[in-house]
Backbone as CSV, one residue per row, in Angstrom:
resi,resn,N_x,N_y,N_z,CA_x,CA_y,CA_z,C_x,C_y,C_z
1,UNK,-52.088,-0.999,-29.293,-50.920,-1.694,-28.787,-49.877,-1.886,-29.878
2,UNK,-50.312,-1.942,-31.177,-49.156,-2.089,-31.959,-48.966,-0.894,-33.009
3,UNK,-49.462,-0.049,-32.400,-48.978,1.720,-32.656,-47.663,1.591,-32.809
4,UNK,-46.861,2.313,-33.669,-45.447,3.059,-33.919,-45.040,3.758,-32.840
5,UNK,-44.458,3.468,-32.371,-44.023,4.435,-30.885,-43.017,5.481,-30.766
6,UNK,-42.781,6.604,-30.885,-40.972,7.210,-31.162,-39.999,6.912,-30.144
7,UNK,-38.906,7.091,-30.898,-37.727,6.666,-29.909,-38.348,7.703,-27.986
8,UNK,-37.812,6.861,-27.303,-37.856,7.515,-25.794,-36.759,7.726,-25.053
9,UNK,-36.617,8.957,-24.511,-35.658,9.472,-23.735,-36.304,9.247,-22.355
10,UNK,-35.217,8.792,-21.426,-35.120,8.233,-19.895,-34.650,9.285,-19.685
11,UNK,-35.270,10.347,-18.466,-34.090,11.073,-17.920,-34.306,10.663,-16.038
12,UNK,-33.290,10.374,-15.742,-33.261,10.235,-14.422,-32.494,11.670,-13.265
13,UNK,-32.702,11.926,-12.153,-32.062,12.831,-11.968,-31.868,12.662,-10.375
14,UNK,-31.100,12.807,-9.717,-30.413,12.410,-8.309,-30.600,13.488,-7.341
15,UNK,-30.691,13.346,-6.100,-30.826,13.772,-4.714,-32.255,15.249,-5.099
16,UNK,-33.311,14.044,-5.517,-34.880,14.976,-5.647,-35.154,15.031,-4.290
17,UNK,-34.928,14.555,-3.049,-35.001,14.868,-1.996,-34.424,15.321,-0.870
18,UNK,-33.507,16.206,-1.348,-32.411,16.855,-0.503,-32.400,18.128,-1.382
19,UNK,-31.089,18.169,-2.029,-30.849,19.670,-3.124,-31.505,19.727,-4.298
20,UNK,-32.005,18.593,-4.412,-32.648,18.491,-6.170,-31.353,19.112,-7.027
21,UNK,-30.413,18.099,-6.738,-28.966,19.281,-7.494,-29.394,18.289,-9.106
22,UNK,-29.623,17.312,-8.743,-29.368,16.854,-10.570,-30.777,17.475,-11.241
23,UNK,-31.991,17.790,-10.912,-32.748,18.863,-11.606,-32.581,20.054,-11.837
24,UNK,-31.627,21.092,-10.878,-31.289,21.729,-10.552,-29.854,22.366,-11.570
25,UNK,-29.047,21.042,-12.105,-27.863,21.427,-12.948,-28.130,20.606,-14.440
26,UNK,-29.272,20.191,-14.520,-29.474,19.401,-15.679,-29.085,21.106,-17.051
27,UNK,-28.458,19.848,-17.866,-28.364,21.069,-19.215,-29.392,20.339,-19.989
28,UNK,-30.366,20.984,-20.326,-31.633,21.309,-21.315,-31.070,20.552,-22.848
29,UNK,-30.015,21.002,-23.259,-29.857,21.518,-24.386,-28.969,19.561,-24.854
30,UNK,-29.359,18.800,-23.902,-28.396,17.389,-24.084,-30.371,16.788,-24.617
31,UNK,-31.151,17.042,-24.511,-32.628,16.408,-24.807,-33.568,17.035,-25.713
32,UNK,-33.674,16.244,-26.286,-34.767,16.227,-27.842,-36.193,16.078,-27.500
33,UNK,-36.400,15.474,-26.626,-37.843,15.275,-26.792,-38.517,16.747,-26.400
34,UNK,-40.219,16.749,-26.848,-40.601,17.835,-26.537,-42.040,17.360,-25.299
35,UNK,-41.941,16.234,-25.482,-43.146,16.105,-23.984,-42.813,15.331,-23.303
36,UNK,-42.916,15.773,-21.705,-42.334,15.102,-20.791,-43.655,14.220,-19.758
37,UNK,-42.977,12.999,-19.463,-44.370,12.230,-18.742,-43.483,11.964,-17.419
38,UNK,-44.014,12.536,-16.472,-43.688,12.525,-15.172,-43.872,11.189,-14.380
39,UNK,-43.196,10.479,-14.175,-43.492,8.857,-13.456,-42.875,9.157,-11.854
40,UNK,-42.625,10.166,-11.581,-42.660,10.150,-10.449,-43.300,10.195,-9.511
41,UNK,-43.985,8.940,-9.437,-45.363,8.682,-7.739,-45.111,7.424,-7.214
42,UNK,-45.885,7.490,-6.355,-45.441,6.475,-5.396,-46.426,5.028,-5.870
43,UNK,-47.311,5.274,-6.765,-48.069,4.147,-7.072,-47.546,3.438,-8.630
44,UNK,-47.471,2.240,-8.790,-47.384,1.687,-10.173,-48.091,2.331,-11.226
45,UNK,-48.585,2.430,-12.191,-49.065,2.641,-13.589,-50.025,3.951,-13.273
46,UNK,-48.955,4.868,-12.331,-49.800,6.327,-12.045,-48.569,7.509,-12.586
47,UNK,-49.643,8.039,-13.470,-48.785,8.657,-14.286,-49.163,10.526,-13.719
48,UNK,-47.891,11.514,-13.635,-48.259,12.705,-13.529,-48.847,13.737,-14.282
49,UNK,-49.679,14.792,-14.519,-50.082,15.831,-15.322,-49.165,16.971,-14.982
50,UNK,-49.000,17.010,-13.843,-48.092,18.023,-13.599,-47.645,17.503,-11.895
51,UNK,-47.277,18.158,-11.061,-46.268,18.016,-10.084,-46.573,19.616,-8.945
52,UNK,-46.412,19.601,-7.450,-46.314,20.463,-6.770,-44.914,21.309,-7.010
53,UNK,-44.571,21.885,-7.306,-43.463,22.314,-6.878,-43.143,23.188,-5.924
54,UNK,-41.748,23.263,-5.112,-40.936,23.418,-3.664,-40.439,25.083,-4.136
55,UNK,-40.447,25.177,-3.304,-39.033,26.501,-2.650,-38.934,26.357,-1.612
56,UNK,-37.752,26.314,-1.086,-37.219,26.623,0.059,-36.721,28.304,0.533
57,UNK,-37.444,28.692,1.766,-37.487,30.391,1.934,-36.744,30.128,3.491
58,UNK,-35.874,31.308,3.514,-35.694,31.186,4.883,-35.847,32.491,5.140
59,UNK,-36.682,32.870,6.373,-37.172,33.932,6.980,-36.673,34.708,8.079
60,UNK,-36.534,35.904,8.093,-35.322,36.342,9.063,-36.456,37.228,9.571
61,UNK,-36.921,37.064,11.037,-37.782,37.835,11.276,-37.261,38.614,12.603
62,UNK,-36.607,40.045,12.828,-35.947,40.242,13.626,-37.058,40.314,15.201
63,UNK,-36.800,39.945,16.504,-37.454,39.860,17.554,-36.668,40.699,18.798
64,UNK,-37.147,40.955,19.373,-36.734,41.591,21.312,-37.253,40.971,21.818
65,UNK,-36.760,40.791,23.203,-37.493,40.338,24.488,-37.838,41.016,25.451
66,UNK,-38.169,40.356,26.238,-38.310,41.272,27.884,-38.823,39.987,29.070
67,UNK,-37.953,40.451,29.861,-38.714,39.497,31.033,-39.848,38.602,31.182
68,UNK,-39.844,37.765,31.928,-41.114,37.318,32.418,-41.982,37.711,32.866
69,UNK,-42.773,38.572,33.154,-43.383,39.383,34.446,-43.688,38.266,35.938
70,UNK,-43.927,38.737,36.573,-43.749,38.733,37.969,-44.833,38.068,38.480
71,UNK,-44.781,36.928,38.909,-45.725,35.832,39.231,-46.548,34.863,37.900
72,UNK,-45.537,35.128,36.798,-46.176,34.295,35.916,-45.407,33.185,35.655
73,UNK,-45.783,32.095,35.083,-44.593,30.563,34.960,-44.631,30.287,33.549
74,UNK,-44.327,29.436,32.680,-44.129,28.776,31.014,-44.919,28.165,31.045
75,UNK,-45.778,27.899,29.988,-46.377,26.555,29.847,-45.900,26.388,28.451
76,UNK,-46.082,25.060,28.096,-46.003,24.730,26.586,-47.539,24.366,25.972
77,UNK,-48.215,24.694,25.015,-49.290,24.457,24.325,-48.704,23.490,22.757
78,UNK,-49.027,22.666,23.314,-48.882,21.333,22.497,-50.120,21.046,21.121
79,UNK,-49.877,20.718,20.240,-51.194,20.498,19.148,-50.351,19.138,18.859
80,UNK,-51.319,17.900,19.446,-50.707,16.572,18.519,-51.990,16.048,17.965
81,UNK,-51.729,15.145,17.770,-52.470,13.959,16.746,-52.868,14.065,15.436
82,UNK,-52.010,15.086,15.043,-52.432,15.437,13.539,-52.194,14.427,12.042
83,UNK,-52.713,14.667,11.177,-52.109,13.425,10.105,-51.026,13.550,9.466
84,UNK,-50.774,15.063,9.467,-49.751,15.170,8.434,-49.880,14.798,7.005
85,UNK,-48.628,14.487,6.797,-48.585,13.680,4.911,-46.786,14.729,4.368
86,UNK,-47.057,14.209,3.284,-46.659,14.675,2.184,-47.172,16.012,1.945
87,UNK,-45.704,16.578,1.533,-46.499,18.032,1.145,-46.708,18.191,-0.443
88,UNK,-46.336,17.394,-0.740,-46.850,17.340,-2.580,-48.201,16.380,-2.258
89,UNK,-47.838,15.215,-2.251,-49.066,14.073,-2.569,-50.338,14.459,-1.875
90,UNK,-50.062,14.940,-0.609,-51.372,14.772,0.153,-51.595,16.291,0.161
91,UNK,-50.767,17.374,-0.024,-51.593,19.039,0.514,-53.007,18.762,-0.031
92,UNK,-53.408,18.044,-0.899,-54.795,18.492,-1.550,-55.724,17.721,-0.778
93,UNK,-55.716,17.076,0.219,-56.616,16.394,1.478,-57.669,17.484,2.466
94,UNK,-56.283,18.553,2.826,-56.917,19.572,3.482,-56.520,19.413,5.012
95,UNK,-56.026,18.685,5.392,-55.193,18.380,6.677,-54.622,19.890,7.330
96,UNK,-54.945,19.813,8.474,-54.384,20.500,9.580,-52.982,21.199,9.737
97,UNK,-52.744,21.861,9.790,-50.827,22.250,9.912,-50.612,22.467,11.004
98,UNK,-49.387,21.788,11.924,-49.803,21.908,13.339,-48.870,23.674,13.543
99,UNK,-48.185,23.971,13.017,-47.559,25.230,13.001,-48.734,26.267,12.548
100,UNK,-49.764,26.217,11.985,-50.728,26.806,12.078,-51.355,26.801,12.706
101,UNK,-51.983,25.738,13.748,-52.834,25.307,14.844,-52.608,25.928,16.259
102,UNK,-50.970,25.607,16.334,-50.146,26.537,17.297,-50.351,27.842,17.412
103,UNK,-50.289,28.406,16.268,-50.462,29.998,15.999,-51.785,30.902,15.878
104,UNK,-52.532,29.822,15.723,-54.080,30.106,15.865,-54.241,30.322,17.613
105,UNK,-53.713,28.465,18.419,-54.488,28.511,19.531,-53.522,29.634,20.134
106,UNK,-52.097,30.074,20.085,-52.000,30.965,20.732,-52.294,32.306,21.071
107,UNK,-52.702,33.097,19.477,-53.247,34.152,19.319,-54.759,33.947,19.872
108,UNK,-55.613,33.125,20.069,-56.623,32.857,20.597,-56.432,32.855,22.229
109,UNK,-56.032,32.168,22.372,-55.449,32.477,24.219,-54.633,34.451,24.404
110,UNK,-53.796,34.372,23.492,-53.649,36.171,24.004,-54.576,36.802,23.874
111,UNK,-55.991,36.415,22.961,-56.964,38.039,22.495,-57.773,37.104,23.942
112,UNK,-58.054,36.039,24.811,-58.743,35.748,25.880,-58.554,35.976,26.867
113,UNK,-56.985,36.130,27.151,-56.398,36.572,28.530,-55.464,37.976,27.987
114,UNK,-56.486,38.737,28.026,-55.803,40.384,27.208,-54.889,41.187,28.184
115,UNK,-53.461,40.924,27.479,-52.560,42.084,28.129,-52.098,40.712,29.670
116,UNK,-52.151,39.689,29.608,-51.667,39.232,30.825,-51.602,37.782,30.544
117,UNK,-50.814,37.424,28.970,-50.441,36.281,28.749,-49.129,36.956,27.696
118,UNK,-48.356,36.546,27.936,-46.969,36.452,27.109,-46.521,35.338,26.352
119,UNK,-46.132,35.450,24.773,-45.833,34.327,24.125,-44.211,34.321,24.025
120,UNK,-43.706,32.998,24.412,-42.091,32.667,24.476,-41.519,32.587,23.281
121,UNK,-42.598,31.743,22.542,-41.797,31.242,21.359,-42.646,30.189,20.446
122,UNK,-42.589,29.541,19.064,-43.521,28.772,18.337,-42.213,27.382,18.005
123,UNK,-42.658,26.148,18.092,-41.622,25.692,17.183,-42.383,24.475,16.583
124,UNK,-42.117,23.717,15.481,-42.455,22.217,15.146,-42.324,21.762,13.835
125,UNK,-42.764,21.234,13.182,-42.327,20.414,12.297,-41.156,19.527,11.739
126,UNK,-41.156,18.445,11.216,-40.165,17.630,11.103,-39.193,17.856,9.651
127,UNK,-39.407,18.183,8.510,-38.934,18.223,7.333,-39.885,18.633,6.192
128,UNK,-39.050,19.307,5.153,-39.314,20.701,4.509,-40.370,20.423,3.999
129,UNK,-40.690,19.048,3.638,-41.810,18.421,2.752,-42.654,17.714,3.090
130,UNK,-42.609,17.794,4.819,-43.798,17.303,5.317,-44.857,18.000,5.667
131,UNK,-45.867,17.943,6.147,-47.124,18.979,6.596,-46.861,18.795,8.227
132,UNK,-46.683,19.591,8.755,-46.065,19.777,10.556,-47.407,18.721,11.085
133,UNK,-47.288,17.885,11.880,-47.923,16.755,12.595,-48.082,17.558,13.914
134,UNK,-47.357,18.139,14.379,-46.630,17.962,15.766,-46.353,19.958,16.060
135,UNK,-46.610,20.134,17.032,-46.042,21.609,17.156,-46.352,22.037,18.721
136,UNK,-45.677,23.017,19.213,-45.654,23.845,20.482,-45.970,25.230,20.571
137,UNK,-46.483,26.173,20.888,-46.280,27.157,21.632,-45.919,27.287,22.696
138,UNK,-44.878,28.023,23.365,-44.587,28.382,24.694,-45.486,29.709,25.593
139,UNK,-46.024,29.427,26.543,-46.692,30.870,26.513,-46.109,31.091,28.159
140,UNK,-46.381,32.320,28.358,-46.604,32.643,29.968,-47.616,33.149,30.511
141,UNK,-47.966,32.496,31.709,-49.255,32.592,32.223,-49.460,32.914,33.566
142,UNK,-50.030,33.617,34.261,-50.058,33.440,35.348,-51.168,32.581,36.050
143,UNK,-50.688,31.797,37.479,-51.218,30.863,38.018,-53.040,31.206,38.227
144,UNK,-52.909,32.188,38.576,-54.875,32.946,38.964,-55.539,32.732,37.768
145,UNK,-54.556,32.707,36.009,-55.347,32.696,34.893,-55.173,31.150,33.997
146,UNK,-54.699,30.134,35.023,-54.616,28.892,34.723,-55.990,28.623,34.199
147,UNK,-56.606,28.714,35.206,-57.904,27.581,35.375,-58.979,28.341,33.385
148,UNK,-58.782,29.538,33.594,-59.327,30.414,32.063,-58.394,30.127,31.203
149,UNK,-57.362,29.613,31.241,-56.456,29.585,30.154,-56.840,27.797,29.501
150,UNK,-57.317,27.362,30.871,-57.227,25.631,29.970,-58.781,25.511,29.754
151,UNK,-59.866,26.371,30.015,-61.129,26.728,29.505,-60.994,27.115,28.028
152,UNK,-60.497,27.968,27.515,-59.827,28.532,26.406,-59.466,27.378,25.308
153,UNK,-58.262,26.560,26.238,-57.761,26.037,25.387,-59.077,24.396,24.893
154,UNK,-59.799,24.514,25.594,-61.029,23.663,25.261,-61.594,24.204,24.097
155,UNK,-61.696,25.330,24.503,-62.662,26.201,23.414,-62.083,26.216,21.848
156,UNK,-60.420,26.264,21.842,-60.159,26.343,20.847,-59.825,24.771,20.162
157,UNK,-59.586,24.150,21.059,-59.539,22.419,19.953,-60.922,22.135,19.601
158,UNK,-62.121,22.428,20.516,-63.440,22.437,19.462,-63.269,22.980,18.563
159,UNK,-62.762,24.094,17.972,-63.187,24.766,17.146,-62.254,24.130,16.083
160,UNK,-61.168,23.851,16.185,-60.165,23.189,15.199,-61.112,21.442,14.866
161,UNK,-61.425,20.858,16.389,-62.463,19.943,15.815,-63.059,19.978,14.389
162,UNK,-64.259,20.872,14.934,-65.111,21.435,13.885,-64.739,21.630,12.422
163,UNK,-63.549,22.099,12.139,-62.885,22.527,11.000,-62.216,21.493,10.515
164,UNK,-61.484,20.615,11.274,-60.407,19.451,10.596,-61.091,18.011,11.332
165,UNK,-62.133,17.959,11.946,-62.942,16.660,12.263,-62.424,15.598,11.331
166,UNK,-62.561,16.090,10.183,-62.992,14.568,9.137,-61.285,14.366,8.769
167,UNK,-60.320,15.600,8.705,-59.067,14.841,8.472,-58.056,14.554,9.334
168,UNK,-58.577,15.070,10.428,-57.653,15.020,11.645,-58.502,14.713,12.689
169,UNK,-59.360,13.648,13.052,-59.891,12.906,13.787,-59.403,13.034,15.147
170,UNK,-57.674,13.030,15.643,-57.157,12.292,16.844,-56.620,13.940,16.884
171,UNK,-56.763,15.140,16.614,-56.083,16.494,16.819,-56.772,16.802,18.059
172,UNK,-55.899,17.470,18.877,-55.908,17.179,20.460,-54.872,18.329,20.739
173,UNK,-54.923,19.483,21.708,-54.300,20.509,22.303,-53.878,19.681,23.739
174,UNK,-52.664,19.696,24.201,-52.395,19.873,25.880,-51.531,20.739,26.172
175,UNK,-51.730,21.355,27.425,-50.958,22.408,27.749,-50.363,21.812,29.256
176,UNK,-49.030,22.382,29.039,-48.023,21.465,30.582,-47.007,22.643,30.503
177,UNK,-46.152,21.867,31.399,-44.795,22.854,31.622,-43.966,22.360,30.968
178,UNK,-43.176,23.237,30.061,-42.217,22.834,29.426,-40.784,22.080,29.809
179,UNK,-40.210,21.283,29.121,-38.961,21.080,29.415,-37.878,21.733,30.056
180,UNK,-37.624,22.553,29.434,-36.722,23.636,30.107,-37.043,24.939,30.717
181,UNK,-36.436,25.194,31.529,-36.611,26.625,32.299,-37.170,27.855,31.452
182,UNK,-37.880,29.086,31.672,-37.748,29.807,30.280,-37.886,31.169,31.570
183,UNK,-37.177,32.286,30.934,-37.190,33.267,31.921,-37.458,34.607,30.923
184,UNK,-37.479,34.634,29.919,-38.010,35.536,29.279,-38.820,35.294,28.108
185,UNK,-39.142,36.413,27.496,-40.344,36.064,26.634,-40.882,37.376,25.143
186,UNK,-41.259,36.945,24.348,-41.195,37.895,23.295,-42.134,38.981,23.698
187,UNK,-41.194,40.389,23.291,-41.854,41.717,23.070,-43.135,41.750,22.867
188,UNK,-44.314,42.614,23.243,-46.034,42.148,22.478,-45.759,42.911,21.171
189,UNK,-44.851,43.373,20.616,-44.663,43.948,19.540,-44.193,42.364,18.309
190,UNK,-43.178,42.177,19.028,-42.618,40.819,18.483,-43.648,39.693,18.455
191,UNK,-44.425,39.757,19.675,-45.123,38.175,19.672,-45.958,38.622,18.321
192,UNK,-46.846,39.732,18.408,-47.919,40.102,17.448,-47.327,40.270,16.002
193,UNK,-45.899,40.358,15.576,-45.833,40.263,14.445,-45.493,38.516,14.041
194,UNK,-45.316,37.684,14.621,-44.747,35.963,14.730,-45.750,35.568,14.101
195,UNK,-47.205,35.886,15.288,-47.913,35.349,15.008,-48.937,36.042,13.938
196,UNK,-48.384,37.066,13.403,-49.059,37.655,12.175,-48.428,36.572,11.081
197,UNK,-47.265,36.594,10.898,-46.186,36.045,9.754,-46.988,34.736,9.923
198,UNK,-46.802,33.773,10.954,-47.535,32.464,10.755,-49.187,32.265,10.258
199,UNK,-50.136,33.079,10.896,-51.211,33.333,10.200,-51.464,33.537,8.408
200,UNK,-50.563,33.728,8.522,-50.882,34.910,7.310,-49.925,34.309,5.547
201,UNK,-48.874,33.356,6.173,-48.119,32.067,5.127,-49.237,31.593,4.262
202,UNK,-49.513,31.288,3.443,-50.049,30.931,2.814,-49.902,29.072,2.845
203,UNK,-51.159,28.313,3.450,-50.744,26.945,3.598,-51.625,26.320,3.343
204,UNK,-50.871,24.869,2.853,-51.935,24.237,1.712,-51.683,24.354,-0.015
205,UNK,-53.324,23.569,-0.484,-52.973,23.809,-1.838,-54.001,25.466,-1.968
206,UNK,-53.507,26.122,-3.083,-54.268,27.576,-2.846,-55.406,27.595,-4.182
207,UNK,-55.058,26.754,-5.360,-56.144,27.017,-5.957,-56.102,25.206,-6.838
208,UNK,-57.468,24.857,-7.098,-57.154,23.523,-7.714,-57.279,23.563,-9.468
209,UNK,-56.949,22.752,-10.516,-57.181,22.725,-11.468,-58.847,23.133,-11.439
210,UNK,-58.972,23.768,-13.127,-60.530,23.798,-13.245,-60.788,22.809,-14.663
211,UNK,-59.843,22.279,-15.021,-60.209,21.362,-16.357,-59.567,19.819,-15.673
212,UNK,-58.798,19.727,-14.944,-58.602,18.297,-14.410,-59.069,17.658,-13.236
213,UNK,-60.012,16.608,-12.913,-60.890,16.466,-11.751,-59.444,16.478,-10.764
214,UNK,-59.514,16.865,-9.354,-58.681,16.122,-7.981,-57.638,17.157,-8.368
């Protein structure tokens, strides 16, 4: 406690949760020190080793459509009760992504009802740095393959059960009719590459320290 301490540099830096413009335009060359102690957490006297860091990607994935076919209606496939979090603090929990869940149960319902389910569309999450809680698939179905389609969709929240039980306790699939009208629906060329791209994102944390516990 009554160690010599060296002088300390404060650096503060503005809108870390929007543009990160003041990390973003900081000049280097105004600071002396050579080790930096990260105090940015949400708890008192918790200090950082290092930090997640962001990119923001935006993905241009070109699509076609085509009709509805002919005696089939919309449904929406819903994934709620998820926990979410933080996508820095909490990715390392292991929590559910409901934009992954979506894209699972839908590709699971097309390889069950083969060649006679059509996918509309994927959408959900709330903000860049959250873990998606909440998500939809739109699919089309026809009425004769209702009753196998919500068999299915049993089949697949067990199985997400099974896998996210312990962090997503209240994760729960329903399938209804959507809000709005929908009269067409993605290419099977298009649906199968969507739901390749979403599969296939890399989500979560991907590898953990091997010298620092957590």
């Amino acid at each position: 406690a009554d160690a010599p301490l060296p002088p300390l540099e404060l650096l503060f830096t503005v809108r870390g949760q929007s543009d990160r413009l003041g990390a973003r335009t900081l000049n280097a060359s105004l600071l002396s020190g050579r080790y930096l102690l990260n105090l940015d957490a949400a708890e008192h006297g918790v200090l950082f080793v290092g930090a997640a860091a962001r990119s923001r990607m935006k993905i241009h994935l070109p699509v076609s459509y085509q009709p509805l076919r002919e005696g089939t209606r919309a449904f929406a496939l819903h994934v709620l009760g998820l926990h979410g979090g933080h996508s820095g603090s909490q990715a390392h929990l292991g929590g559910a992504n409901a934009l992954v869940a979506a894209a699972r149960a839908a590709a699971a319902l097309r390889e069950k009802l083969a060649g006679r389910l059509q996918v509309v569309g994927i959408e959900g999450g709330a903000k860049e740095d959250a873990i998606p809680m909440e998500a939809a698939a739109t699919v089309a179905i026809s009425l004769a393959d209702l009753h196998a389609a919500r068999e299915a969709v049993a089949e697949i929240e067990r199985e997400l059960h099974a896998e996210f039980g312990r962090t997503d306790p209240h994760l729960h699939l329903r399938l209804e009719q959507p809000e709005q009208a929908v009269d067409h629906a993605l290419s099977e060329e298009s649906e199968a590459r969507l739901l390749d791209l979403l599969l296939l994102l890399p989500s979560g944390v991907v590898k953990n320290s091997a010298e620092i516990p957590g």
